[in-house]
Backbone bond lengths (Angstrom), bond angles and torsions (degrees), N, CA, C in turn:
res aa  C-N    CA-C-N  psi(-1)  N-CA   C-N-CA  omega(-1)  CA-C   N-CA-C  phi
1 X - - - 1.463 - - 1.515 109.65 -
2 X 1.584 121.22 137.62 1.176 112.63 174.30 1.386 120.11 -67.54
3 X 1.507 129.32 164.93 1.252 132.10 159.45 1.453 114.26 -67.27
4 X 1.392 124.22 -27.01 1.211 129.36 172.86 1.749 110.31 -65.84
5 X 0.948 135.54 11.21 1.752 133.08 -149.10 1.418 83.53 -96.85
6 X 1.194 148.08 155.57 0.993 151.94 97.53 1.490 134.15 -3.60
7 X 1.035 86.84 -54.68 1.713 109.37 -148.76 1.690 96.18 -97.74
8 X 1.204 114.01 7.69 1.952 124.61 168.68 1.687 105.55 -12.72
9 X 0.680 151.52 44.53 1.389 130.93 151.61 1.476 116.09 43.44
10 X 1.690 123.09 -52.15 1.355 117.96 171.45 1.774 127.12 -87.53
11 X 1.724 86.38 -0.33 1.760 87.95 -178.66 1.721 97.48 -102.67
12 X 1.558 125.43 21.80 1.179 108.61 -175.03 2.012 104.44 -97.65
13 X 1.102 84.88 148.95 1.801 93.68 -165.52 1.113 115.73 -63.73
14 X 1.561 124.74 3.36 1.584 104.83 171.12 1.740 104.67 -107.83
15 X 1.451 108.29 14.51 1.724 116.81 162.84 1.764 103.53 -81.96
16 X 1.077 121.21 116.56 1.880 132.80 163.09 1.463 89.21 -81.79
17 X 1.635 125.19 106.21 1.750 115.18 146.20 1.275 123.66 -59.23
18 X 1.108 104.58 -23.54 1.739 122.22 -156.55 1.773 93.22 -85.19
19 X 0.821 110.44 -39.76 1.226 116.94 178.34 1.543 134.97 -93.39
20 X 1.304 96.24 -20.63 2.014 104.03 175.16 1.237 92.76 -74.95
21 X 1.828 111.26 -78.34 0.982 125.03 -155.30 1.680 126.23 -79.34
22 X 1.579 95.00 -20.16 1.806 99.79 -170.75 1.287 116.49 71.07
23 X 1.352 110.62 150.62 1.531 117.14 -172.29 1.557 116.26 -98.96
24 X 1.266 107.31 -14.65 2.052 118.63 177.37 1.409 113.31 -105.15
25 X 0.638 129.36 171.74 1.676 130.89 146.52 1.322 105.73 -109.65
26 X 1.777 108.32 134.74 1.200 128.10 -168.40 1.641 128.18 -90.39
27 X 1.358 105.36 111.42 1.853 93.35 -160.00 1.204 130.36 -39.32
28 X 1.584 112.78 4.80 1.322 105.46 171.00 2.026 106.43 -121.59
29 X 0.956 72.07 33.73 1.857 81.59 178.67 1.372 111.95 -70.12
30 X 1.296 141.87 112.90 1.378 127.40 -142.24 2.207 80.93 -101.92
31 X 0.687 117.17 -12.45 1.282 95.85 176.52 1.820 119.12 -64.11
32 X 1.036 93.12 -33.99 1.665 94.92 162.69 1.153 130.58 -32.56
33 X 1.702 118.90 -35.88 1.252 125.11 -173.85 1.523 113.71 -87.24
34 X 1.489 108.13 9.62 1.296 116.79 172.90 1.855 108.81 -109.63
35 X 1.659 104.71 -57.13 1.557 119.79 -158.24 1.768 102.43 -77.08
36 X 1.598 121.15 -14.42 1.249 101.76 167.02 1.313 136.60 -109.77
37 X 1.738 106.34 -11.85 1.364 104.91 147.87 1.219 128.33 -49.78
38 X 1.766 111.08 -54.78 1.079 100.23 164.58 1.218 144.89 -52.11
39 X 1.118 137.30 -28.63 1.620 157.59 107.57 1.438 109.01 26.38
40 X 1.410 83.89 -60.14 2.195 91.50 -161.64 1.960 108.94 -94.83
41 X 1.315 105.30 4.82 0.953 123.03 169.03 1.877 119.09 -77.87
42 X 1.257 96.21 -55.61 1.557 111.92 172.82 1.532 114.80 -68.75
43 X 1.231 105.24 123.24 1.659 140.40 -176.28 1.287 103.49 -88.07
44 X 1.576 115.93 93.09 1.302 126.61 -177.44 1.535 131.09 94.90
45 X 0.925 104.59 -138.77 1.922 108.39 -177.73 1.075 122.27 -60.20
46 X 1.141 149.99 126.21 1.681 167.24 84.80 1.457 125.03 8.16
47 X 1.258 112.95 66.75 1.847 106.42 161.79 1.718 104.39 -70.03
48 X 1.535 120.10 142.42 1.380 114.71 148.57 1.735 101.27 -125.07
49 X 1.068 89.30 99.44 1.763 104.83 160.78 1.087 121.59 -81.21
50 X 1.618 100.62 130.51 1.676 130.39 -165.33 1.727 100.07 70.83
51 X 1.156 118.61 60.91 1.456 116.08 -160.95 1.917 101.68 -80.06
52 X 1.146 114.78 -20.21 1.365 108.52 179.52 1.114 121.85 81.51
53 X 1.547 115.65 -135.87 1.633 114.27 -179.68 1.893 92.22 -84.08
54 X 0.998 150.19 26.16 1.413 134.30 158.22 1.678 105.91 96.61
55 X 1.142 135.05 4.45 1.629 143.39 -177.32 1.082 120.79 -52.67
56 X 1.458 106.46 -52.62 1.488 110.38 -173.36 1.570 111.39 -68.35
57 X 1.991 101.82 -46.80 1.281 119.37 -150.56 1.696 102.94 -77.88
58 X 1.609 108.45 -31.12 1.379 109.48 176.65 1.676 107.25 -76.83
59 X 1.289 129.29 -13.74 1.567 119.60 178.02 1.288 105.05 -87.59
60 X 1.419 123.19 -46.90 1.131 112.55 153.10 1.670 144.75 -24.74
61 X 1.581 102.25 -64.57 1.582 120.31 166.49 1.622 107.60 -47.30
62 X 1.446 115.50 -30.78 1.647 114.46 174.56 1.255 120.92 -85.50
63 X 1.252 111.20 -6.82 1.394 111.30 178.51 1.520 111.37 -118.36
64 X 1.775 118.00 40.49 1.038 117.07 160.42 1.352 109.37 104.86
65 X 1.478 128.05 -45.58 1.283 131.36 -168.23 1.486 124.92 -44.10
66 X 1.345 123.03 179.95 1.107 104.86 178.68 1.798 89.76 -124.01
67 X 1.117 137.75 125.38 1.599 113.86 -150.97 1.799 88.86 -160.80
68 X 1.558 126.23 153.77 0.624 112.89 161.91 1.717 91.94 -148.06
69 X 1.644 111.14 -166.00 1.845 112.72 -158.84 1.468 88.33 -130.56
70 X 1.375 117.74 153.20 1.244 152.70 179.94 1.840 123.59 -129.83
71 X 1.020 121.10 67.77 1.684 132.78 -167.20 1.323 99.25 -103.82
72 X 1.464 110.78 153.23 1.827 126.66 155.65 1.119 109.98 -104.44
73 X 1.414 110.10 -29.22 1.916 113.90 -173.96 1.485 96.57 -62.72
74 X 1.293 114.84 152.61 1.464 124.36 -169.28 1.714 88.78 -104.76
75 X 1.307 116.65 -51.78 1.697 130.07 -150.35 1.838 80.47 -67.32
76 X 1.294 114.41 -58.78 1.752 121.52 -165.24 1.252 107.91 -65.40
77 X 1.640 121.65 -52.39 1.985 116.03 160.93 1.818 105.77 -37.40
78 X 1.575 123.04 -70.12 1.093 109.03 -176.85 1.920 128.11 -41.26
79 X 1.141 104.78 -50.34 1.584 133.76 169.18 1.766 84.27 -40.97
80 X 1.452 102.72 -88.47 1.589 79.76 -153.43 1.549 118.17 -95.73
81 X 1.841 120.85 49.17 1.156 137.09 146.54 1.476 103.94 -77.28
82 X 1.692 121.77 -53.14 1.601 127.38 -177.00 1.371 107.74 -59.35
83 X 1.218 113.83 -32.13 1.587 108.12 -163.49 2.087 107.82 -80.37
84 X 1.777 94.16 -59.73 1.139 102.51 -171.68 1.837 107.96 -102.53
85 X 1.400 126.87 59.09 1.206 117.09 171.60 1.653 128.50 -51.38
86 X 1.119 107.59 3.56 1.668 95.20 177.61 1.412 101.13 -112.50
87 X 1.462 120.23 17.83 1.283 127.51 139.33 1.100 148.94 -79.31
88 X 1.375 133.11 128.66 1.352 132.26 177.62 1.397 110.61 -70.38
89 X 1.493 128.28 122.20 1.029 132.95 -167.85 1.735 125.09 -143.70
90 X 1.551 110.28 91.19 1.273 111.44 -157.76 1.481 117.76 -114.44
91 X 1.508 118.37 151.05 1.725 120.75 -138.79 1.773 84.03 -104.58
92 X 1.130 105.87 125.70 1.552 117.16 165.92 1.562 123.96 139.88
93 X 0.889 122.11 -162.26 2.027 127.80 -146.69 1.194 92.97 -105.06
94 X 1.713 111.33 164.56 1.386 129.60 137.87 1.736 102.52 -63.91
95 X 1.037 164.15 66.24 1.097 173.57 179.25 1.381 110.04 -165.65
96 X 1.467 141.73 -44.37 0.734 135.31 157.57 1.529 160.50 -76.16
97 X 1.923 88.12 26.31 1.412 106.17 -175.16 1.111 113.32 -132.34
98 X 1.811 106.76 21.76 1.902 115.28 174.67 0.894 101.07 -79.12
99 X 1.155 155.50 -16.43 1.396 152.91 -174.02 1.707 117.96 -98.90
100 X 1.421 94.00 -23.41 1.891 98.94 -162.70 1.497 118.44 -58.37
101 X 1.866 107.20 -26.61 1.667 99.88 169.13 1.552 87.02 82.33
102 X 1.252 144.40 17.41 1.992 136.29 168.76 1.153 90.47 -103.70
103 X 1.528 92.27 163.03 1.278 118.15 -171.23 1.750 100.02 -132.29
104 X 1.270 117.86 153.38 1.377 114.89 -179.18 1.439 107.81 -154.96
105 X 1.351 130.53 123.31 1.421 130.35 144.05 1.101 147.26 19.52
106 X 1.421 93.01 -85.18 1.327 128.33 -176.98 1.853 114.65 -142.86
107 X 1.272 108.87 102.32 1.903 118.42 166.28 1.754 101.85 -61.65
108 X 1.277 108.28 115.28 1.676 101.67 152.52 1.540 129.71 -93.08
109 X 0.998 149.28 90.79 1.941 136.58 -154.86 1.276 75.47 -128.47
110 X 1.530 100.58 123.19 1.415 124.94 178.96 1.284 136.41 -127.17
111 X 1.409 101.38 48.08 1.549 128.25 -152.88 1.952 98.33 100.30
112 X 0.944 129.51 4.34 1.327 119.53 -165.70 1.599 114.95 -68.62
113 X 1.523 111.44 -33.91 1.433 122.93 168.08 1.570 125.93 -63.88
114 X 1.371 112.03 -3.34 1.582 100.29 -154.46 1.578 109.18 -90.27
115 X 1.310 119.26 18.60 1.623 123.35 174.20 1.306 105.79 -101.27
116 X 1.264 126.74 -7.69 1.650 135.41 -169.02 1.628 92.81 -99.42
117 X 1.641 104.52 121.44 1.474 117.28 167.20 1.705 105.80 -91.86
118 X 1.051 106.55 -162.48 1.321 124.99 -172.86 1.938 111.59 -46.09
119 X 1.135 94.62 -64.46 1.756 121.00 175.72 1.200 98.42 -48.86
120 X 1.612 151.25 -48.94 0.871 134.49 160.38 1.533 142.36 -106.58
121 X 0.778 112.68 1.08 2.002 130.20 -178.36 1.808 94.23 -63.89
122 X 1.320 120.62 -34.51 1.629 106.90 -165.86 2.100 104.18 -81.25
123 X 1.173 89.40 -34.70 1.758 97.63 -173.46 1.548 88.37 -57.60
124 X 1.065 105.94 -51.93 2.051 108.26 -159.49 1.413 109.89 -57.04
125 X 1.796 104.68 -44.90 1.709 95.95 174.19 0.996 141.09 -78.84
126 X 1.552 103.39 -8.58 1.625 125.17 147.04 0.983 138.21 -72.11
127 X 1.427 120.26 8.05 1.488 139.74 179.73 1.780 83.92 -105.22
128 X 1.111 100.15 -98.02 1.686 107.30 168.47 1.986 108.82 2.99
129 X 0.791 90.15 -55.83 1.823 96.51 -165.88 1.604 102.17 -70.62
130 X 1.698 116.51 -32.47 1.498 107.81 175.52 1.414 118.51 -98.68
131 X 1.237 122.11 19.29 1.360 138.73 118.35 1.236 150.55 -66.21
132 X 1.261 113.34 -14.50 1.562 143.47 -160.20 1.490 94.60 -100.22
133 X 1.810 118.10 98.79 1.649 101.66 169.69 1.362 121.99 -54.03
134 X 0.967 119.90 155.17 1.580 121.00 172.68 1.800 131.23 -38.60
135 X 0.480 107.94 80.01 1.586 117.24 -179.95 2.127 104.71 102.56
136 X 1.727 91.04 49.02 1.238 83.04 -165.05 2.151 84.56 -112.72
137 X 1.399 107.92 -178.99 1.245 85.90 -174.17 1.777 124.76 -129.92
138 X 1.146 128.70 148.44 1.630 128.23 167.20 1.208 138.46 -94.18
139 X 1.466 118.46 116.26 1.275 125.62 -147.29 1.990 90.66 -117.34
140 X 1.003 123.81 117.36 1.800 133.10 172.84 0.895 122.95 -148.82
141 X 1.537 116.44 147.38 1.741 122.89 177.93 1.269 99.12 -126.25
142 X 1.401 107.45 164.97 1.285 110.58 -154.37 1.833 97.42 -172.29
143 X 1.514 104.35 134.60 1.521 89.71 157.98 1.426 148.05 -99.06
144 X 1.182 98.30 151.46 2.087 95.20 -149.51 1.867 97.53 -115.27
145 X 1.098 103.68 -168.53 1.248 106.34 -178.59 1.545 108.75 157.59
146 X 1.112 144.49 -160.71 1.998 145.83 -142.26 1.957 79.45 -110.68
147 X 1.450 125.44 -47.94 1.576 109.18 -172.15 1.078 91.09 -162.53
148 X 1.866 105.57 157.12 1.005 142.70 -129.71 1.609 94.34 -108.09
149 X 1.297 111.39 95.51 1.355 131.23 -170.97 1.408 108.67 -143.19
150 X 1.194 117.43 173.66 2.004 145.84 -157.73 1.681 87.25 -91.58
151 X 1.545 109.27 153.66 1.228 101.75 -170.57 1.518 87.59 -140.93
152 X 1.685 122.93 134.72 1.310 100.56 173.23 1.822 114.82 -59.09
153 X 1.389 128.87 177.11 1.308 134.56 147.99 1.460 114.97 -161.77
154 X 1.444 104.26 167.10 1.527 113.76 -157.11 1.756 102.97 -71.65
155 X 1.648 114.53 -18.53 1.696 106.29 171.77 1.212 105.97 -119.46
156 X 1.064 131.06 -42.78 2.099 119.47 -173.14 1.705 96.81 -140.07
157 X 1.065 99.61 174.17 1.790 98.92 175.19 1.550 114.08 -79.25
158 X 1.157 121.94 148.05 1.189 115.47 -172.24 1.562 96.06 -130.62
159 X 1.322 122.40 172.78 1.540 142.14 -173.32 1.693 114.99 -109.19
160 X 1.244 94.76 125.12 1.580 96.93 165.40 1.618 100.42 -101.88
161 X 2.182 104.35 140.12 1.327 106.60 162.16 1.303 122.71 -120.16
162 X 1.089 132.01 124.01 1.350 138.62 172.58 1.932 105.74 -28.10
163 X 1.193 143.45 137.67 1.057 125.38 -156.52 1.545 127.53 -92.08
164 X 2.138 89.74 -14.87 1.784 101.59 168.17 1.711 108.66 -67.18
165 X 1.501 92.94 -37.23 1.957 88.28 -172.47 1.633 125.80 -82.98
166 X 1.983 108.06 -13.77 1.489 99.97 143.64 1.529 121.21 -74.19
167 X 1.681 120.29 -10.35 1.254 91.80 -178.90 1.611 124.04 -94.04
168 X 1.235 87.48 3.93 2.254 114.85 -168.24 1.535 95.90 -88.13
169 X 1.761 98.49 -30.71 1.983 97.26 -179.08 1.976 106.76 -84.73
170 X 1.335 121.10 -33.66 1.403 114.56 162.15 1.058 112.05 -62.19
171 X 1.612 136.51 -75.34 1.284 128.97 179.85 1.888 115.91 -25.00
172 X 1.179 111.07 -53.01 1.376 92.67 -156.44 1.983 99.41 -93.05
173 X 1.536 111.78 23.38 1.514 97.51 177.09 1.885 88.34 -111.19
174 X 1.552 115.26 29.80 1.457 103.74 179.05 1.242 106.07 119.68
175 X 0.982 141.03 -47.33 1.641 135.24 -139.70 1.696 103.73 -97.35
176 X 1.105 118.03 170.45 1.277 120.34 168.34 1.769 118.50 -130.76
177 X 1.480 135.49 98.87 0.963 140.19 -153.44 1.272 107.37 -75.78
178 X 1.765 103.56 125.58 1.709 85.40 -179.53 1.479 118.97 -100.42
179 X 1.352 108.79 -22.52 1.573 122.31 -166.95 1.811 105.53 -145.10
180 X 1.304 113.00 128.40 1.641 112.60 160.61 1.448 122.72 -123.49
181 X 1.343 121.58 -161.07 1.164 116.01 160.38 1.252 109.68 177.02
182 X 1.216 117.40 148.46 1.602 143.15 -178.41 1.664 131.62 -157.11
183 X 0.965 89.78 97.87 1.889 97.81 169.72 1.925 101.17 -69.14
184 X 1.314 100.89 124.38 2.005 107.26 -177.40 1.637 88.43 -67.75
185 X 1.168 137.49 -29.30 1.284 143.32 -135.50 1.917 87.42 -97.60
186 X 1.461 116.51 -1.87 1.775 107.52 -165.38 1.557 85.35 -141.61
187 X 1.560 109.97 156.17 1.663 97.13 144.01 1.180 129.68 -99.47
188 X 1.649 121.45 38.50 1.296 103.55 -159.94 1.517 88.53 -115.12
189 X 1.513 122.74 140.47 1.493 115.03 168.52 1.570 90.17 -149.49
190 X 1.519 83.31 179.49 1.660 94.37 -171.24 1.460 112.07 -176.19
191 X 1.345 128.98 137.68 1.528 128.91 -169.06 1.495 101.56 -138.67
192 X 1.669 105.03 168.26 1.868 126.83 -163.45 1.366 105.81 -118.20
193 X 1.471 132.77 88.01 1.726 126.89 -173.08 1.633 79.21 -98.20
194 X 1.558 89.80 171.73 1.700 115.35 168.98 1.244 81.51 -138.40
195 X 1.736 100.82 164.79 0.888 142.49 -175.39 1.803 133.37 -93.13
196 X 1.675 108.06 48.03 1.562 103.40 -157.78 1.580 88.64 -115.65
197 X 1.181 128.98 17.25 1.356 111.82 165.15 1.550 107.51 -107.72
198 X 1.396 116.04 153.31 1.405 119.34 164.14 1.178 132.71 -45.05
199 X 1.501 132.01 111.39 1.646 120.30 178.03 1.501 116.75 -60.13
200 X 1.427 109.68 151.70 0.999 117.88 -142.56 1.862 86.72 -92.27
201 X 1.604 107.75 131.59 1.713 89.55 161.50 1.570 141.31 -75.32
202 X 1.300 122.10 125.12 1.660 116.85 -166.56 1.621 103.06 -115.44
């Protein structure tokens, strides 16, 4: 879906951002113990694509980074322009940065992929990868599960991936995965590629 759509799925009025997602991250948010090490690992720039209401990218921005946000939702860009103003915070797609010629560090997708099925998840991480400086790195969660099926969710349908065939779909848009993880018992998983293979041309 474009970022240009109107009709976004997350700008429709019976979605609360303020309320699913929250506008801070909460000091006991255990994802932290993943997204800011990783954080302090990456040498230089900070994309967070599909950044949302601004959470990640504004805890980040406080903890030194140099980081900026990537949203389509219009209602959630506004949300987290009010919330986190000393953030850079810009309205549009993973689609709309095959062309841009930037380079970045570090990719954050933080659940940002999980509406992309099959037909599209490979174009996107190949966009991702010609953004991705060279040995720079990608940090995403995603929900996984035994096969690669439609998942209900509370705004659009989203995809569960089995976790060899998200890691067979990073590997081959460039990246090289170093670490994942998944409890079968959750759907939430998520893995750490770098960036030392060649992006692929599309």
């Amino acid at each position: 879906m474009s970022n240009h759509d109107a009709s976004h799925p997350y700008d429709a009025q019976t979605f609360d951002p303020e309320t699913m997602l929250g506008t801070v991250v909460a000091e006991g948010d255990p994802d932290r113990d993943l997204i800011e090490p990783w954080a302090a690992s990456v040498n230089g720039r900070i994309l967070d694509v599909g950044s949302g209401t601004g959470r990640w990218a504004g805890r980040l921005m406080a903890l030194g980074y140099d980081v900026e946000g990537l949203e389509p939702a219009e209602r959630m860009l506004d949300l987290a322009r009010e919330t986190h103003p000393s953030v850079t915070f810009r309205r549009g797609s993973v689609e709309d940065l095959a062309d841009s010629g930037e380079k970045w560090a570090g990719i954050l997708a933080w659940y940002a992929l999980i509406h992309m099925g099959p037909e599209e998840l490979p174009d996107a991480l190949a966009t991702l990868r010609t953004i991705t400086a060279n040995n720079g790195s990608l940090l995403m969660s995603f929900f996984s599960g035994p096969h690669l099926e439609p998942m209900e969710h509370p705004v659009e349908v989203a995809y569960r991936w089995p976790l060899p065939d998200m890691t067979l779909a990073v590997e081959r848009a460039g990246f090289d995965v170093e670490g994942t993880s998944w409890d079968p018992g959750s759907p939430h998983a998520y893995l750490v590629a770098r960036a030392t293979v060649e992006p692929i041309s599309r």
